[in-house]
C-alpha positions, -999 to +999 in steps of 0.1 A: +475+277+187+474+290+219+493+323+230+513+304+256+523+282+222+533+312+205+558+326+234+574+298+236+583+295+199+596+327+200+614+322+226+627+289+208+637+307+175+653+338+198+672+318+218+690+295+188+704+330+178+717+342+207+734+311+222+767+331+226+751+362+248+762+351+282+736+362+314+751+380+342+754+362+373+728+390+394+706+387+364+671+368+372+662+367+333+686+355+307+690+377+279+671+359+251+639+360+274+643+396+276+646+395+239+616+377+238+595+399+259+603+430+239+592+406+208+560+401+228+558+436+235+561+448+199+538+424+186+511+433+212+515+470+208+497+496+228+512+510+265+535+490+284+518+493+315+490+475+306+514+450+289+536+441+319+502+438+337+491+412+311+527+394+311+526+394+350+496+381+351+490+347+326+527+344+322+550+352+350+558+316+354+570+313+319+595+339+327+609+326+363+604+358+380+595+391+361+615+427+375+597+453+383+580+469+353+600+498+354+634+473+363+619+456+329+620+486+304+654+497+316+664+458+308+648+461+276+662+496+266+699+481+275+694+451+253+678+468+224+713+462+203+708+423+200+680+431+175+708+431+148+713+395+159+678+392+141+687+407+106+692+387+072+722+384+055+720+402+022+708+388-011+725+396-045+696+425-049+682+443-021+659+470-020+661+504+000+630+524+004+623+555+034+585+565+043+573+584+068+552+575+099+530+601+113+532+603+152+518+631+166+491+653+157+510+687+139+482+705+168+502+690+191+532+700+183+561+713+214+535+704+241+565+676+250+604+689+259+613+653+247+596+651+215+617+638+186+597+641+158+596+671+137+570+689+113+575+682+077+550+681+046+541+645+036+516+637+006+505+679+006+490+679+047+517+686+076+528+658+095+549+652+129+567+619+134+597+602+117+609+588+083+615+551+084+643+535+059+639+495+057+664+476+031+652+442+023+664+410+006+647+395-024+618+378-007+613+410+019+633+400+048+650+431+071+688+432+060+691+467+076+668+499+088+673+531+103+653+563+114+654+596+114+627+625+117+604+635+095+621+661+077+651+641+069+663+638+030+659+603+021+703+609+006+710+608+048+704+569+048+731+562+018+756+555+051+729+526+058+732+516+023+773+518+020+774+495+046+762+467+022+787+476-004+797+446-028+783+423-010+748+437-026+733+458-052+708+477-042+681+493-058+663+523-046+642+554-058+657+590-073+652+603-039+688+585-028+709+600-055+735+625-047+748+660-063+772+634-071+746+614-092+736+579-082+757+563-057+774+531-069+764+511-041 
């Protein structure tokens, strides 16, 4: 299958979901394309310079006219919310689990005045980055997720939990119990 292939299902599957999301008359990209360039974007990884260059490039005409790359990531930051559009509904069990993801280099640390991530021991070496909680359905499928930095307790995504409350039992580690004792969730 050839990459253009493989945008263009995406783009398929993203644009069933979000038949409803309306485009803006001064818009030159309808919302599901932008939904399916960050797709693109997440699934190609690395810097988004060298992205747009690659997008702009082999497929600008799939896109009817790309923004300016920097137009582009503000588009993309704005329409970051329809992402839920693209979560399962939950199963009778779901599962809630947190891990970390390392970031920076703890060396490296305050070099940045933006830098989100903060210091925290993980598996005995320090670490700088964030703590990632995923709840998923009975065959792995995202119902929810959240994140938080690194030195976050893994009881601050019980609110992320609650929100599935009886319409889901979920199951998690001792690390999600409260002074309370387990939540009944």
């Amino acid at each position: 299958m050839i990459t253009e292939d493989i945008i263009i299902h995406i783009f398929c599957y993203v644009d069933d979901r979000m038949k409803e999301v309306l485009k803006r008359s001064t818009a030159k990209l309808y919302p599901s394309e932008l939904v399916t360039i960050g797709i693109l974007f997440a699934l190609k990884d690395g810097h988004f310079r060298a992205f747009y260059r690659w997008l702009k490039r082999d497929y600008d005409g799939l896109f009817a006219g790309l923004p300016d790359r920097t137009r582009l990531q503000r588009l993309l930051r704005d329409h970051q919310q329809v992402c839920d559009r693209f979560l399962e509904s939950p199963t009778f069990f779901t599962v809630g689990d947190s891990f970390p993801i390392e970031l920076l280099f703890p060396i490296r640390e305050g070099r940045s005045k933006k830098q989100i991530e903060k210091k925290n021991k993980d598996k005995g070496r320090w670490s700088i980055g964030v703590k990632l909680c995923l709840i998923l359905t009975d065959i792995g499928r995202v119902v929810g997720w959240k994140w938080l930095p690194m030195n976050a307790h893994d009881q601050d995504f019980n609110d992320e939990i609650e929100k599935l409350d009886g319409r889901s039992i979920t199951l998690t580690d001792l690390g999600f119990r409260c002074k309370d004792g387990i939540p009944l969730i």
